[in-house]
Every structure is written in structure tokens, then in C-alpha cells.
ZAMARGU-4260 file (C-alpha; in steps of 0.2 Angstrom, whole numbers, plus 5000, padded with zeros to 4 digits):
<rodrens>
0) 5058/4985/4940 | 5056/4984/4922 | 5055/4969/4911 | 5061/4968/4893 | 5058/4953/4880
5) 5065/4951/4861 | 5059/4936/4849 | 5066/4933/4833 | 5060/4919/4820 | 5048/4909/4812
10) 5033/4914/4823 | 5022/4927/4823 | 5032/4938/4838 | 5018/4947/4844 | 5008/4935/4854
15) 5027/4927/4862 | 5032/4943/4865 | 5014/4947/4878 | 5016/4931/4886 | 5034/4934/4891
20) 5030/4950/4897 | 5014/4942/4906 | 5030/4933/4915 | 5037/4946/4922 | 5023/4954/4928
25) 5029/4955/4947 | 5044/4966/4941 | 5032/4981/4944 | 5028/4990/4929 | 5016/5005/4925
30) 5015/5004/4909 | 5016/4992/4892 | 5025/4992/4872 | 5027/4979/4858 | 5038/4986/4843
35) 5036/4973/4829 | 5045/4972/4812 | 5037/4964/4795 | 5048/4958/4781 | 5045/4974/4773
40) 5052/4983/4785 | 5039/4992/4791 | 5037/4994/4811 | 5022/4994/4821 | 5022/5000/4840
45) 5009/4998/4851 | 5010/5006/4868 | 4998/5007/4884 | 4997/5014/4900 | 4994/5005/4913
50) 4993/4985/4916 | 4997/4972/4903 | 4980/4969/4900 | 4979/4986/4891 | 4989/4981/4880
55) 4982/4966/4876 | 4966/4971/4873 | 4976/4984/4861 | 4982/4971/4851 | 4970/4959/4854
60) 4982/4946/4861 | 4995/4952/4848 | 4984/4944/4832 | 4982/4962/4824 | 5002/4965/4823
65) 5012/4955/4810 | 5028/4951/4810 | 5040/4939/4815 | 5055/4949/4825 | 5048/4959/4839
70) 5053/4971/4858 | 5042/4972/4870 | 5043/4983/4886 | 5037/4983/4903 | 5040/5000/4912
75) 5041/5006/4929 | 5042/5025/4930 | 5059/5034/4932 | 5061/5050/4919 | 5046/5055/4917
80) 5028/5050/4924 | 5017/5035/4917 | 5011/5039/4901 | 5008/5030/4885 | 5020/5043/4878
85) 5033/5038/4890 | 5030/5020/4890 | 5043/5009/4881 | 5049/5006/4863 | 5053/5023/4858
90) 5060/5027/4842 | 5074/5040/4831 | 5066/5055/4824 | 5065/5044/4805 | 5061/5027/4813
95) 5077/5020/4810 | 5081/5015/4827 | 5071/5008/4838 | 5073/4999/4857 | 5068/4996/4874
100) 5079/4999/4889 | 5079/4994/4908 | 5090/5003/4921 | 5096/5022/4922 | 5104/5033/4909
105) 5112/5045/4924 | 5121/5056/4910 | 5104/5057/4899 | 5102/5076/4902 | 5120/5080/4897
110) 5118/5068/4879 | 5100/5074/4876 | 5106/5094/4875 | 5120/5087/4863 | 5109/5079/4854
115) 5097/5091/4852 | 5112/5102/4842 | 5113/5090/4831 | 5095/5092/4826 | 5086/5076/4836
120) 5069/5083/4844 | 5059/5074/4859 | 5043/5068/4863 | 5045/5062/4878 | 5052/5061/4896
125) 5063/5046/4897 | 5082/5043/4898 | 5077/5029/4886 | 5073/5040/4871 | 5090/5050/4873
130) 5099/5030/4873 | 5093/5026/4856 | 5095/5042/4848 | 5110/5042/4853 | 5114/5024/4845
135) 5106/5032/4830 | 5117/5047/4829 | 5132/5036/4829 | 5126/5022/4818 | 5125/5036/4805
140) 5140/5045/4806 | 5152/5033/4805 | 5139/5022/4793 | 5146/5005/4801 | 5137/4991/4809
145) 5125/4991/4823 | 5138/4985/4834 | 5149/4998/4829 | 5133/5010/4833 | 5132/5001/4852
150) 5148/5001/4856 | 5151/5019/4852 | 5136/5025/4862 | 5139/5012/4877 | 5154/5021/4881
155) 5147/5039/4881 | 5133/5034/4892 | 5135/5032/4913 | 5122/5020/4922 | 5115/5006/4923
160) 5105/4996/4904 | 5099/4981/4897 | 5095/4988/4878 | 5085/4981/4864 | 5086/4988/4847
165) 5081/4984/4830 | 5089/4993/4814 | 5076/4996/4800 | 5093/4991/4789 | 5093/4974/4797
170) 5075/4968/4796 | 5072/4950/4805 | 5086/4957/4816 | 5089/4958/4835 | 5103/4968/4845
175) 5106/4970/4862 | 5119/4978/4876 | 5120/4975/4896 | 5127/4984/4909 | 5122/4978/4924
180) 5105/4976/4922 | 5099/4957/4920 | 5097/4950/4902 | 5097/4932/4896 | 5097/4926/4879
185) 5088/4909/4870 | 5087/4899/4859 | 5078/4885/4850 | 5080/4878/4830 | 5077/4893/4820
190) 5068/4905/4836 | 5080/4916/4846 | 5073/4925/4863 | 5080/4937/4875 | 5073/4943/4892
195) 5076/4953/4910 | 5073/4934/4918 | 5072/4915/4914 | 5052/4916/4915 | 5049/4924/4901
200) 5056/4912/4890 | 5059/4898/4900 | 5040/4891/4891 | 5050/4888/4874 | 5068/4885/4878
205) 5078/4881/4892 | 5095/4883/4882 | 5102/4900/4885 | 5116/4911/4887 | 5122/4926/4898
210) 5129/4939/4892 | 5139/4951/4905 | 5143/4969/4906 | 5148/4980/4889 | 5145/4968/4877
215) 5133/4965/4867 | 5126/4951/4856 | 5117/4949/4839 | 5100/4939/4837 | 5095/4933/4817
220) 5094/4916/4809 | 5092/4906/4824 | 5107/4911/4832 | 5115/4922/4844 | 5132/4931/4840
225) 5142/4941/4856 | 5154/4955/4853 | 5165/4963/4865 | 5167/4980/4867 | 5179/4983/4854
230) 5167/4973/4843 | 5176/4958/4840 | 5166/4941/4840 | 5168/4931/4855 | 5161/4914/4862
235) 5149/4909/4876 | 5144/4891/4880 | 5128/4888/4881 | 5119/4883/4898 | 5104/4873/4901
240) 5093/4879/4913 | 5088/4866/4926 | 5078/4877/4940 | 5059/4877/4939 | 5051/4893/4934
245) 5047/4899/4952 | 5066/4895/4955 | 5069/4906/4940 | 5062/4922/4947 | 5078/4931/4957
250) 5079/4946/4946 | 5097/4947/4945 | 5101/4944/4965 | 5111/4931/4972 | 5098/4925/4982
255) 5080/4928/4985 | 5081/4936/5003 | 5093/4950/4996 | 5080/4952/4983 | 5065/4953/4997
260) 5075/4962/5006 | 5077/4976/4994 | 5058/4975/4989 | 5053/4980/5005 | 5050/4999/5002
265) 5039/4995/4988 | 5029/4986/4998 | 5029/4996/5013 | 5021/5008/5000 | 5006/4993/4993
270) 5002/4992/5009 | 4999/5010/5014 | 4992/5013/4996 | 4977/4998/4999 | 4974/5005/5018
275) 4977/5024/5014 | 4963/5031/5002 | 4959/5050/4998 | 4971/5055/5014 | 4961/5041/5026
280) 4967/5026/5034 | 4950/5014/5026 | 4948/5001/5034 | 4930/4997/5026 | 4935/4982/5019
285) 4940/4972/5033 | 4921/4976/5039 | 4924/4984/5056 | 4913/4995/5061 | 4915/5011/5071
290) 4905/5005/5088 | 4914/4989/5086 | 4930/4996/5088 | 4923/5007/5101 | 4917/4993/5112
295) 4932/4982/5110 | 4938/4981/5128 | 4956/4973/5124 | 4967/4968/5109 | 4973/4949/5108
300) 4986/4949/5096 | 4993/4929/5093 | 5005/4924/5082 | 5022/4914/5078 | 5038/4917/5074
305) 5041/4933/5066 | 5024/4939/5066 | 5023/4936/5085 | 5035/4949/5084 | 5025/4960/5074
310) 5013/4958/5088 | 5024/4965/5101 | 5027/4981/5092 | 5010/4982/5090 | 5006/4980/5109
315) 5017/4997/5112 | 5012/5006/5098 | 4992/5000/5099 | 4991/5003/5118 | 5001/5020/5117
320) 4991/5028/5103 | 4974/5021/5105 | 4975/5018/5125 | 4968/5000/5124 | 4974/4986/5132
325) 4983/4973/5119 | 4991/4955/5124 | 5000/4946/5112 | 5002/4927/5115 | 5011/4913/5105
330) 4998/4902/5097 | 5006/4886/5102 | 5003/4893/5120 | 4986/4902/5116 | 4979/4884/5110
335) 4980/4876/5125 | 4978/4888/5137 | 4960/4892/5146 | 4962/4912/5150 | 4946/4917/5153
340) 4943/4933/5139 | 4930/4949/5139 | 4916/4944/5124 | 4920/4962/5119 | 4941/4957/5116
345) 4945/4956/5097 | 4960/4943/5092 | 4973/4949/5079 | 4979/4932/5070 | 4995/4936/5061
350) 5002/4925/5047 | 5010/4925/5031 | 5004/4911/5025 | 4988/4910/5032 | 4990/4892/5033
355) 5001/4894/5048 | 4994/4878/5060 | 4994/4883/5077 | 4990/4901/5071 | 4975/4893/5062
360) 4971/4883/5078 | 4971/4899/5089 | 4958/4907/5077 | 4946/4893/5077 | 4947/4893/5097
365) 4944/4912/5099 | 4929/4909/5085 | 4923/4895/5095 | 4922/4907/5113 | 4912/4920/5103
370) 4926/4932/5099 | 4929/4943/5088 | 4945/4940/5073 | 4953/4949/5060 | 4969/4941/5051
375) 4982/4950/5044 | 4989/4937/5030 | 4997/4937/5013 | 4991/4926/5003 | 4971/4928/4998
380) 4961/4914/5000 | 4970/4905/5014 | 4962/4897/5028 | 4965/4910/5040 | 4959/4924/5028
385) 4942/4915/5025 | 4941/4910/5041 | 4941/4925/5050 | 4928/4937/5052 | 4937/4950/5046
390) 4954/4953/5035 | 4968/4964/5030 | 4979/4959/5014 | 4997/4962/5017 | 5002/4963/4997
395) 5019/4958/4999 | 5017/4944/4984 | 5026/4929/4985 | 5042/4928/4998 | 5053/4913/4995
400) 5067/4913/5006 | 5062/4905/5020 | 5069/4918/5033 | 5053/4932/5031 | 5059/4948/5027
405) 5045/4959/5017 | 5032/4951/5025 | 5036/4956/5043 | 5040/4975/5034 | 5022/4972/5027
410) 5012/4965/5043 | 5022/4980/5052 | 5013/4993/5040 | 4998/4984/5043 | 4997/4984/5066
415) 5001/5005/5062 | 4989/5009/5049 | 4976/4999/5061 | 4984/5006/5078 | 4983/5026/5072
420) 4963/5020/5066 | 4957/5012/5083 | 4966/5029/5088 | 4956/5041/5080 | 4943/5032/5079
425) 4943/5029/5098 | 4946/5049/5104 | 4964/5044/5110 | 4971/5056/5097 | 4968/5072/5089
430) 4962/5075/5071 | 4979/5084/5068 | 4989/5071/5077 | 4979/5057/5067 | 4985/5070/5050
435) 5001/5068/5054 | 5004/5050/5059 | 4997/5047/5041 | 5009/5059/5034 | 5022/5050/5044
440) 5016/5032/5036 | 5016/5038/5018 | 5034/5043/5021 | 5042/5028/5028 | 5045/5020/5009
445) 5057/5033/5006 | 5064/5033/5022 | 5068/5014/5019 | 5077/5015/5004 | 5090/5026/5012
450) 5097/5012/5022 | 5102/5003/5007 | 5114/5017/5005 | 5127/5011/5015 | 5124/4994/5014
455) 5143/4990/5012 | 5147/4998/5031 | 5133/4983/5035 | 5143/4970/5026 | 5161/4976/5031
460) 5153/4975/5049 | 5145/4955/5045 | 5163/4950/5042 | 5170/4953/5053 | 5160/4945/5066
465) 5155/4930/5056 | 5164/4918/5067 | 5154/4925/5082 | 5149/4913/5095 | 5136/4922/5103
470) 5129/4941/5098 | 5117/4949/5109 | 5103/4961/5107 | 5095/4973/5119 | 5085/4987/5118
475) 5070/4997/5128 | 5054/4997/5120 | 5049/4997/5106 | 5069/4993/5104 | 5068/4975/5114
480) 5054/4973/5099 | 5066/4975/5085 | 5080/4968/5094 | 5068/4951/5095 | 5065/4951/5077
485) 5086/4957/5073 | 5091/4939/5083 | 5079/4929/5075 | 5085/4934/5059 | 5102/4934/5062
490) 5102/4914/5072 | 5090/4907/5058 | 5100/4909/5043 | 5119/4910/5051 | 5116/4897/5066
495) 5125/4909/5076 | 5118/4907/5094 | 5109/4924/5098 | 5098/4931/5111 | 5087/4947/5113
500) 5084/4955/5129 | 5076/4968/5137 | 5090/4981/5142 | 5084/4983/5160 | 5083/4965/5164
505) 5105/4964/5160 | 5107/4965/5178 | 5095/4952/5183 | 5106/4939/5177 | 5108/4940/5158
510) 5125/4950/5160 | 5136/4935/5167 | 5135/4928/5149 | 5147/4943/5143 | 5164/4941/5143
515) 5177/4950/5132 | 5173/4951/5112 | 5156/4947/5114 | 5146/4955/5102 | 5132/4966/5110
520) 5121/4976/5098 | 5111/4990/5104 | 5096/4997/5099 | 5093/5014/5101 | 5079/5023/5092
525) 5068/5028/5106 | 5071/5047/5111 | 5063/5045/5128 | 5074/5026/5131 | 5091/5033/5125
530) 5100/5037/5138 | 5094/5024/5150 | 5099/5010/5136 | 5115/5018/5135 | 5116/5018/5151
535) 5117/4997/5149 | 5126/4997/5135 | 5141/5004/5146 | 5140/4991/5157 | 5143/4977/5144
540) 5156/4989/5137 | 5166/4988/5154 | 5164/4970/5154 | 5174/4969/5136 | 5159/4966/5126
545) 5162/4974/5106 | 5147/4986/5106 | 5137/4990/5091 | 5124/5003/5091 | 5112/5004/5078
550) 5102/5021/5082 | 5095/5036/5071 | 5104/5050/5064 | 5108/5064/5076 | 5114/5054/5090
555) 5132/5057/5087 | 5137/5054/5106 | 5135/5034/5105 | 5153/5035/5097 | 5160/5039/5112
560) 5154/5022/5116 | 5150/5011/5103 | 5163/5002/5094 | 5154/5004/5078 | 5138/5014/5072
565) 5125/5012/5060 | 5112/5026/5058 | 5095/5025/5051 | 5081/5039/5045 | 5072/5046/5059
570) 5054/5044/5060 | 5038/5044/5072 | 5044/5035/5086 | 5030/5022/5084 | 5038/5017/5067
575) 5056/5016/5069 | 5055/4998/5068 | 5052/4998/5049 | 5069/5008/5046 | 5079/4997/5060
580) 5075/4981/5055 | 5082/4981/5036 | 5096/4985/5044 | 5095/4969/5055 | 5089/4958/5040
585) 5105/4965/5030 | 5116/4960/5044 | 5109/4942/5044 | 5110/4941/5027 | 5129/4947/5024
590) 5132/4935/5040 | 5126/4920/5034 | 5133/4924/5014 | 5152/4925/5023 | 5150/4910/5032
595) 5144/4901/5015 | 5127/4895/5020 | 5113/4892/5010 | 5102/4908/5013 | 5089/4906/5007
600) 5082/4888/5014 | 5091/4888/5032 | 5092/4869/5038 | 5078/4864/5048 | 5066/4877/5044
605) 5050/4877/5031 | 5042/4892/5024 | 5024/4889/5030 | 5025/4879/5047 | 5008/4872/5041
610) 5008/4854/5055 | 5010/4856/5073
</rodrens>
């Protein structure tokens, strides 16, 4: 969230400063600054609520402010709500100081009151205002150096910063202080340039440094100066950046899939927010009228990998709630097979890509016998988007790791918001039960932000058993659903052999393959399948397997038989999967990180599987 960018030089900063903040767009922001200083020392700022082009159009592309050493500010909302008062640079009461700031000042209310007695007043809501009035306060009651200034207020304050500030002292002048939010610092001849990520600046130097937590760095005369906390000088080497710009865009992770990972409950809530309008699931734009969905006879839901599994979480929940019949079938099977369909059967094509060949195939066949499609796809403009005949857009951006994470969390949003429409729509379920399935939807992105709580027990958990020879999942329900998705994750990335079954087929053969130390996971978030999974998950644990159950919180009694417990949010039984599967994602992750595998492009596998 957030995205900062500083330019010091020979150029005119404005127009650098929009375009690196054009570069960091996908951050997530709400709002947009420039600060810029003249060599008179004079300071203009410019805010705008709202998207970049706001601010743009402000400033007309950054030709109407002068100056050559600039800040600028993208903002997503923490202390206080989007407004063009609390948007980004703010200022001290005089002018003297002024910056721009990523992260959270979790102390701000406790400077802010002292502060206050010593005569600062506030105009706005933010942390960010408290941070440089206090740099202020201190820079002028001791009357030293801005790093003097810095390091005196970075010690007072708790959280997490990447600051940019300018001293109206020190005109042509850049400093800046990090605490564990991303900042990387340029340069090139006589221009200097810091930024939250390489792709802000990666379009006029590749020659940067990195600058880690409490210290702070100097940017004047075309080069960068770094102080320690007790502000002594101290040297960096410098580093060439050799990635691409796409490469570039980790925001600070080790690796993209943690970063999708944790991006998830944003767009869990893009989702919700382009399907839910004015309290309504709308489904108006992917042109499906009422009588249609009234006469459709059955749901054919065909899809690969992942998003086949998206499909069979959508079969329980779409034939519970709507009481229509759903099939979901691989599209390399679906292609080549000749079952005979109703004309009145609509097919569900699932893909991120939407280039996704046998998926593509599988549409063009349904198209061809008459039937109607709707895809569910990420990327506008794909095949599959423009081929169908109708469309929802999943919003999750661009996912890079190979291994989907925010994808599948996005599709999953998408098969609910559809399945509780088809419901209502179709008399299966009351006007207050179709109320409250929404109010369940729009809580499930702060539900799934929970989970990253108590990440560490998850990655205490993954090492322990990443030596593992064979894990197994099983689960009832909606439960077998996740647990599909949990194995796929967890073999594709860690090369651990892993299988999903269904809890009640154990007996019917599956069980022979546990042995002592076998790692069984079960899942147990279905309130009407508990006790009958428990039920099997005793008889792997009499047969020496190590048993983890992943479950909601509540269920205390599975300690009593689990080896170790995770516990998730409870929600609508329907949804469960969207809190239980970060988990699973997170277990892959830290499994395939202790084993020392490259995470992010597992061997064997492409993004898009775009040939047959």
C-alpha cells in the first residue's frame, strides 16, 4: 500500500515525480501529493483525492509547478479517511518541514497530544502529520542538522516508516529514514531519485542503493550520503539492477507468491465491490437475464487446475443454495467427450488467463452445440472473455508466481456472489437469507486478514515437516474442496508427493498408505461434517499418522486429537473455503521456502498453460 518517490537535480521534478508515481500505481492508493521546492525556497503542494489522474490534471502533467527537488505521495487510507486534506505531503505549522511517509505511526496519538503542548495545531487525520511535526519540533530545539532532527524523532516513534522530507534550510535538499517499509535510493550524473519500488525509477537509473532500518540517507548534488542512527556517515556499495521492470514489482517480499498471498483480502473485497452495488449482488454486466437464469436446467462448470477446483466448491455451494443441478468437468476431458447436454444448460469456463487452451477449447465446443457460456477470467480482453457470451472480471491484477494464489481467492468470490444470485433470483432462498449471505460476503476480507496473525505457528508447523514424503488431505464437503486445492499447492511448489481425498472413501482403500509419521491434515470447517470427519481422522491417528487439523475457532475438542491445530474465522458455511485456504497457501509457501526451492516458478510448470 502506499508509494513514495523523491527527485533531486537538474530537471524539472514535477513531471519525474507523476511518472514514478504512475509506477506504482498497483500499490493501491486513494489519494495523490507532489511537494516541490524552487531555488527560492518557496514550496508548492499539490494534493488530490482520488486517482492519479486527478492529480495530473491538477498540475497539468506537472508543467505548472517549478522547481527541481520534489516528494510525491501515493496514499492508501489508514488515520483518517480519503481526503485531500489527509492525502500526502503534509507540512509543520510554519512550512519548515515538509514529507511524505508510508507505514504506521502506532504511538502517533501519544506524540500528537505532546505535541499539541508545545503549541503544534492539526489539520488533519493522519499519523503522517504528527511524524513531521515531530522532526520539526526537534530540528528546532536543539538547532542541529536534519539528521540530528530524524534521528531524534525515529527513536520516539513505534511502527513501521519509509519518510521523505525536505528542510526549507536546505533547499535542493532530499532526506530520508526507513524502518521497515521498502525504500530504494538512485542515481545518475547530477539527478538523485528514491522510491517504495525499483519501478518508479527503474526508467532513468538502474544504479541504486538500499538502505536498511534506522538509518537514514541524504540526497543533494548528485549524490546520496547514509547515516547511522547515531548520525555518523557510513558506506553502501552500490548495485545495478539487472531484473526487468515487471521482475521489479515485489513490494518489499521475498517472493511474489508471499506478496499475492497477502493481497488476497484486498481482492477478495474488488471483487465483492464490482458484483455488490447499492447492497445487491449486480450481475447486469455479464448480460444475464432473469428468465435466463430461470430456465437454465443445470450448471456445467469446466475448468483446470486450480480453478477446476473453484468449480467443485461451487457445485456444493451453487446446488445447495440455488437447488440447481451443477457438473463440473476437466476441460481436457470436456473436449473430447460427447455427453449429450439440455439446450437450456449454461457452461461456467473458469480461467485466469483466459487464454487457458483446453479451457478455450471447451468453450468453443459448448458455443458450437448451442449453449449458453459465461467466463470467469482475470485478464480483460482475453480470448475467453471475448469469446463468451457472457463475463465476470475477477480484478485480481496481475499474479506472477506461477502457483495461483489471489486468483483462486478471487474466482472463489466470484461462483458465491453468482451462486447466492441464481438463489434469489431463483425462489431457492428468502429475501432475508439472500440479506444476509451478502452481509456474510462483504465480511470475508476482514475475516481473511486474521489468518495472517499467526502466520508464524504456520511456518513453525512447515518446518518441521518439510522433509515429508507423503502429506495427506481429507475433508467432507465443501472440506474435500479445499483440501483438493491445499495438495495442489502444497505438491507444486515443494515436490512433496501429496493427495486429497474424500474422508469417507479412507476406508475403501486409501488408508493402507498410512503408516507411522504420515502427515494427514484435516479439514474441518463444516459444522454438519465434523464429527463424522473426526470420526476418520481417528482412524489415521490409530494407525501412527501425525495429525493436523485445520478447523474454525470454537472447536477446541480436536486437541484431544490432533497433533497440532490451526484455527481460522468462522463464516457462512458456504464460504469457509476463502478463510481455510490461505492457510493452505501459507503452508506451501513456508514448505517449499525451508526446502530452498524457487517459489515462485516451480519446475515444470508455466503461468498460463496456453498449448494442449
Amino acid at each position: 500500500m502506499c508509494g513514495i518517490v523523491g527527485y533531486t537535480g537538474l530537471n524539472e521534478a514535477a513531471p519525474i515525480l507523476l511518472e514514478g508515481l504512475s509506477k506504482l500505481e498497483y500499490r493501491g492508493y486513494d489519494s495523490a501529493g507532489l511537494a516541490v521546492r524552487d531555488a527560492d525556497k518557496e514550496t508548492v503542494i499539490i494534493k488530490a483525492k482520488g486517482k492519479l489522474k486527478e492529480l495530473y490534471e491538477k498540475t497539468d502533467g506537472g508543467s505548472t509547478i517549478k522547481g527541481s527537488c520534489g516528494i510525491g505521495h501515493t496514499r492508501w487510507a489508514t488515520h483518517g479517511e480519503p481526503s485531500e486534506k489527509n492525502a500526502h505531503p503534509h507540512c509543520s505549522d510554519d512550512g519548515n518541514v515538509v514529507g511524505v511517509h508510508n507505514g504506521i505511526i502506532e504511538n502517533y496519538q501519544e506524540l500528537k497530544e505532546k505535541l499539541i503542548k508545545k503549541g503544534y495545531t492539526f489539520y488533519s487525520s493522519t499519523d503522517t502529520e504528527v511524524a513531521i511535526k515531530l522532526i520539526d519540533y526537534y530540528y528546532k530545539k536543539y538547532n542541529k542538522t536534519p539528521i540530528d532532527a530524524l534521528n531524534r524523532a525515529l527513536v520516539r516513534m513505534r511502527g513501521s516508516y519509509a519518510l521523505l522530507v525536505m528542510f526549507k534550510d536546505f533547499p535542493g535538499e532530499i532526506y530520508a529514514s526507513r524502518k521497515d517499509s521498502p525504500m530504494i535510493l538512485g542515481v545518475n550524473n547530477n539527478d538523485c531519485f528514491i522510491a517504495s519500488d525499483v519501478p518508479a525509477i527503474l526508467k532513468h537509473t538502474r544504479n541504486v542503493y538500499y538502505i536498511d532500518n534506522l538509518e537514514s540517507a541524504r540526497l543533494a548534488d548528485g549524490k546520496i550520503t547514509f547515516y547511522n542512527l547515531d548520525g555518523e556517515e557510513i558506506q553502501k556499495e552500490i548495485t545495478e539492477i539487472k531484473w526487468s521492470a515487471q521482475a521489479a514489482e515485489k513490494d518489499g517480499f521475498e517472493h511474489f507468491m508471499i506478496k499475492e498471498i497477502y493481497e488476497q483480502p484486498a481482492v477478495i473485497e474488488k471483487v465483492l465491490s464490482s458484483l455488490i452495488k447499492n447492497g445487491e449482488i449486480d450481475l447486469s454486466e455479464t448480460k444475464l437475464t432473469k428468465e435466463q437464469i430461470n430456465e437454465f436446467s443445470q450448471v456445467l462448470i469446466v475448468a483446470c487446475g486450480s480453478a477446476y477446483h473453484v468449480g467443485v466448491v461451487a457445485q456444493y455451494v451453487m446446488e445447495d443454495m440455488a437447488k440447481i443441478p451443477v457438473r463440473i468437468e476437466y476441460a481436457s476431458e470436456f473436449r473430447y467427450r460427447k455427453s449429450p447436454f439440455d439446450k437450456n444448460t449454461l457452461v461456467v469456463i473458469i480461467s485466469q488467463s483466459g487464454e487457458t487452451a483446453d479451457s478455450l477449447a471447451a468453450l468453443r465446443e459448448a458455443k458450437a452445440r448451442g449453449l449458453k457460456t459465461l467466463g470467469i477470467v482475470n485478464v480483460v480482453g482475453s480470448s475467453i472473455a471475448r469469446e463468451a457470451d457472457s463475463v465476470i472480471y475477477t480484478h485480481a491484477g496481475p499474479e506472477i508466481s506461477v502457483a495461483t494464489t489471489k486468483a483462486y481467492s478471487a474466482q472463489l468470490v466470484a461462483v458465491y456472489a453468482l451462486s447466492v444470485k441464481f438463489a434469489y433470483i431463483r425462489g431457492s432462498i428468502s429475501e432475508g437469507a439472500y440479506r444476509k449471505y451478502i452481509k456474510e460476503l462483504n465480511s470475508l476480507s476482514s475475516l481473511t486478514k486474521k489468518i495472517f496473525e499467526d502466520k508464524e505457528r504456520i511456518q513453525w508447523f512447515a518446518s518441521k515437516f518439510s522433509n515429508a514424503k507423503d502429506i495427506f488431505f481429507i475433508g467432507r464437503g465443501i472440506d474435500y474442496a479445499i483440501s483438493l486445492e491445499g495438495s495442489l499447492k502444497l505438491k507444486e511448489i515443494s515436490y512433496i508427493h501429496s493427495e486429497a481425498y474424500a474422508a469417507g472413501e479412507l476406508k475403501h482403500g486409501t488408508i493402507s498408505l498410512v503408516e507411522k509419521g504420515t502427515l494427514v491434515i484435516g479439514v474441518l470447517t463444516q459444522n454438519e461434517l465434523y464429527e463424522k470427519t473426526l470420526s476418520n481422522i481417528i482412524e489415521c491417528k490409530s494407525r501412527g499418522a501425525y495429525i493436523m487439523a485445520l478447523t474454525c475457532y470454537g472447536n477446541y475438542d480436536i486437541e484431544d486429537t490432533a497433533d497440532f491445530t490451526f484455527y481460522i474465522p468462522r463464516t457462512d458455511s458456504h464460504f469457509m473455503t476463502s478463510c481455510a485456504i490461505i492457510t493452505l497457501q501459507l503452508l506451501a509457501y513456508y514448505v517449499s521456502v525451508s526446502r530452498g526451492l524457487d517459489v515462485d516458478k516451480p519446475r515444470n510448470l508455466a503461468k498460463s498453460v496456453t498449448v494442449e
